[in-house]
C-alpha positions as YAML, in Angstrom:
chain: A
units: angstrom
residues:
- id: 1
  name: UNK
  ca: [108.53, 90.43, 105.74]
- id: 2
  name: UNK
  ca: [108.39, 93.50, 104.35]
- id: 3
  name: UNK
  ca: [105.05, 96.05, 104.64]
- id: 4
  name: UNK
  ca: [102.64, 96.53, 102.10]
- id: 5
  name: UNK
  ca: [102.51, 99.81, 100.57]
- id: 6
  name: UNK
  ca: [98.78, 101.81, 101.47]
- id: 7
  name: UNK
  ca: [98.76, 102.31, 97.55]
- id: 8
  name: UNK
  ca: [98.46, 98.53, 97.39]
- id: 9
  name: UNK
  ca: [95.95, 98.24, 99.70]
- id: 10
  name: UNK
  ca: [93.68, 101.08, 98.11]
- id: 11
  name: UNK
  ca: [94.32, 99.54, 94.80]
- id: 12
  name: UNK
  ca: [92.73, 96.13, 96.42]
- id: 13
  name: UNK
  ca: [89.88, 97.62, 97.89]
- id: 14
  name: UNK
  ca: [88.97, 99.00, 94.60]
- id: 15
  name: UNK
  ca: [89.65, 96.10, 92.88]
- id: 16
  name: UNK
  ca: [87.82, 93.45, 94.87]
- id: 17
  name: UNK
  ca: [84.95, 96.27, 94.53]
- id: 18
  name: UNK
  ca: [85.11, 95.78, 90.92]
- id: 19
  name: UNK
  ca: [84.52, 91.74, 91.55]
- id: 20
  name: UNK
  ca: [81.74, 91.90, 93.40]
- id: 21
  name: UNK
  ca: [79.98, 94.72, 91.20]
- id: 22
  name: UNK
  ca: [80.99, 92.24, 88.38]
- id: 23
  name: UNK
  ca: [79.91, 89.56, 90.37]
- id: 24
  name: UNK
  ca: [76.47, 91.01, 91.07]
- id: 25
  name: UNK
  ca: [76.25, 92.23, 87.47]
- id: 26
  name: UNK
  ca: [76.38, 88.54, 86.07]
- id: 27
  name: UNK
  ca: [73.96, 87.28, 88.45]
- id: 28
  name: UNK
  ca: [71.13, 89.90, 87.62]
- id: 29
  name: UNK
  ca: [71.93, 89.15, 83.72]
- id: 30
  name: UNK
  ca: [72.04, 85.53, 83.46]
- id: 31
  name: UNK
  ca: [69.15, 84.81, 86.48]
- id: 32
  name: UNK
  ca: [67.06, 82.81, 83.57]
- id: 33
  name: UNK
  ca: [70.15, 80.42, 82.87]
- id: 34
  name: UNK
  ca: [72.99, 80.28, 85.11]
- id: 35
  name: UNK
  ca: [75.07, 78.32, 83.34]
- id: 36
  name: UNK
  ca: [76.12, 80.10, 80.55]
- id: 37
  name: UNK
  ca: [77.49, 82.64, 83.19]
- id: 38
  name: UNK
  ca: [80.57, 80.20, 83.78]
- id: 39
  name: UNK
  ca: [82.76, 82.57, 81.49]
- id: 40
  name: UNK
  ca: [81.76, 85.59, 83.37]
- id: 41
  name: UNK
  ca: [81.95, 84.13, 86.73]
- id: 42
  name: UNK
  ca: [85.34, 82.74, 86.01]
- id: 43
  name: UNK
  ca: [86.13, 86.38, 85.10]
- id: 44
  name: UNK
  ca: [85.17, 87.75, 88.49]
- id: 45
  name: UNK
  ca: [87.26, 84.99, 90.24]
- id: 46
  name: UNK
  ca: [89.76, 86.56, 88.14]
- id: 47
  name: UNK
  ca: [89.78, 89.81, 89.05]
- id: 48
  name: UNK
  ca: [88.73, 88.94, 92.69]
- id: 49
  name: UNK
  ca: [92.85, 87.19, 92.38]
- id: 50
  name: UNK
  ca: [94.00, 90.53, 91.12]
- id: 51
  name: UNK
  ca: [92.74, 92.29, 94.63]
- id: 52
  name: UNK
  ca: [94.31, 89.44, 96.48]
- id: 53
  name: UNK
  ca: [97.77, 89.67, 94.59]
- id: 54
  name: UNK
  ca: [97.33, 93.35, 95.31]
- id: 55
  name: UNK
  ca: [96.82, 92.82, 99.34]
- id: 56
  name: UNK
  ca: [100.38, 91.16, 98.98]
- id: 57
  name: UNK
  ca: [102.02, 93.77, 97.07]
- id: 58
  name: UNK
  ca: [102.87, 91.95, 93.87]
- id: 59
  name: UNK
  ca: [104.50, 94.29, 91.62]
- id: 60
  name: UNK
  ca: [103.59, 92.64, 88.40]
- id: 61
  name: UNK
  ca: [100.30, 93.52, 89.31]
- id: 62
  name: UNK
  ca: [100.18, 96.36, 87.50]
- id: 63
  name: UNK
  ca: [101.02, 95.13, 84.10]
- id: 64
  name: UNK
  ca: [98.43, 92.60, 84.45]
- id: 65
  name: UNK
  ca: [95.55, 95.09, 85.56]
- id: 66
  name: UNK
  ca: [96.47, 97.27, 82.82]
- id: 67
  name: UNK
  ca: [96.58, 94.19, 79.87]
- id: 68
  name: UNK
  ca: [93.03, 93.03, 81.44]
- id: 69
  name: UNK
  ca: [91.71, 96.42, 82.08]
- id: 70
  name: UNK
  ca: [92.24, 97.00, 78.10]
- id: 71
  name: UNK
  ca: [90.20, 94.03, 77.03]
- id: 72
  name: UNK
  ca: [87.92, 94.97, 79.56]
- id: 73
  name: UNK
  ca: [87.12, 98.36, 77.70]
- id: 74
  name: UNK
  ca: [86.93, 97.01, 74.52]
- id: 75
  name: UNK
  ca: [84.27, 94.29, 75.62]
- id: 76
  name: UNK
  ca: [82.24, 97.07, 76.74]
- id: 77
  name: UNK
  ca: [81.48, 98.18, 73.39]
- id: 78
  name: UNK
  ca: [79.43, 95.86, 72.44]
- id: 79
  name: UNK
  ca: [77.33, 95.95, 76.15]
- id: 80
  name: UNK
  ca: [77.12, 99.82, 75.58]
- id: 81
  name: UNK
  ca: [75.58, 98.62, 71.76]
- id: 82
  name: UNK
  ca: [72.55, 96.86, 73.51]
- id: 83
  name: UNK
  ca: [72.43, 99.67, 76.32]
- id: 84
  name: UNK
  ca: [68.73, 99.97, 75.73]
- id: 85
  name: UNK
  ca: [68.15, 96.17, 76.16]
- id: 86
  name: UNK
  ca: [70.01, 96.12, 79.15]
- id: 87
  name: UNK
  ca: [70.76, 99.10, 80.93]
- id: 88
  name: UNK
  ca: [71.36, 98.27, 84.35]
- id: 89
  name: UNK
  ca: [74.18, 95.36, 82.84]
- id: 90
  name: UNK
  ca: [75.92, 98.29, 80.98]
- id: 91
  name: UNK
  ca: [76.30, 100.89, 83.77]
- id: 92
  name: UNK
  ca: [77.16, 97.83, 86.10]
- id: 93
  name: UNK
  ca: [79.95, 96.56, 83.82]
- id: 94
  name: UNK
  ca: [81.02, 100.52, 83.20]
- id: 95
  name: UNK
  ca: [81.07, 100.80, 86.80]
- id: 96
  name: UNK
  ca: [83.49, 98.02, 86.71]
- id: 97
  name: UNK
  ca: [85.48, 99.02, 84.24]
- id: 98
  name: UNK
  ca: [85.75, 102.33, 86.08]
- id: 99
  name: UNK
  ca: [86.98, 100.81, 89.28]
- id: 100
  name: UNK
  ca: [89.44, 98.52, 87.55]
- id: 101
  name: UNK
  ca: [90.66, 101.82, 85.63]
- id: 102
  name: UNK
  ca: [91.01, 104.06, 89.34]
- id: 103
  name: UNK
  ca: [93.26, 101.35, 90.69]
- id: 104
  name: UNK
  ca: [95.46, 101.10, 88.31]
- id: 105
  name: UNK
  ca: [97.42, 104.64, 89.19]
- id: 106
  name: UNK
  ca: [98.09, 103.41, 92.99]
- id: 107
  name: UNK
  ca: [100.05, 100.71, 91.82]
- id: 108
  name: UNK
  ca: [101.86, 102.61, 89.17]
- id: 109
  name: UNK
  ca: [102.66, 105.28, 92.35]
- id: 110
  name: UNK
  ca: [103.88, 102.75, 94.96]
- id: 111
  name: UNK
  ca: [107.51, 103.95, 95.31]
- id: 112
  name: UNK
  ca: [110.45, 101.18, 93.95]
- id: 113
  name: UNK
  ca: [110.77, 99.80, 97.60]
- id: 114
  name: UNK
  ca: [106.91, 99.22, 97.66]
- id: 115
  name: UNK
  ca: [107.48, 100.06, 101.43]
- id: 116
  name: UNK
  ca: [105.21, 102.26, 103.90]
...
């Protein structure tokens, strides 16, 4: 078995940060009815999968992050619309976002190899 790259690891830290600030996001937002936060909790499993795929140094990873991390942006528009309605749900999901966004240049550095 080969070892994981430290950019990996950094890039998972970061990235399972970015689930649970999602995570906690969601819950604050939809306290009054919980179930129409399925979609958004099935989105923080989903990036919580990302971080785990980065802990094993999946190179694919990368492509993936960037492809979600671009949808990502674009749904923030229309949170950052309703920013005065609710503020602490837009700089939660632009803190996110942001996360997501830092991560993505450790896994475009890890050397070919992916080694050390």
């Amino acid at each position: 078995m080969r070892p994981i790259h430290k950019n990996y690891k950094i890039a998972a830290y970061l990235i399972f940060a970015a689930s649970a600030v999602t995570l906690v996001n969601h819950f604050l937002h939809y306290t009054e009815n919980i179930t129409a936060g399925t979609l958004a909790l099935e989105t923080t499993l989903l990036i919580a999968v990302l971080g785990y795929f980065a802990t094993l140094g999946k190179d694919w990873l990368k492509w993936v992050l960037t492809f979600i991390t671009i949808i990502t942006t674009f749904a923030l528009q229309p949170i950052l619309k309703n920013f005065d309605t609710y503020p602490v749900y837009g700089i939660l999901s632009v803190i996110a976002c942001v996360l997501q966004i830092i991560a993505m240049p450790f896994l475009f550095l890890v050397p070919k190899d992916g080694a050390k």
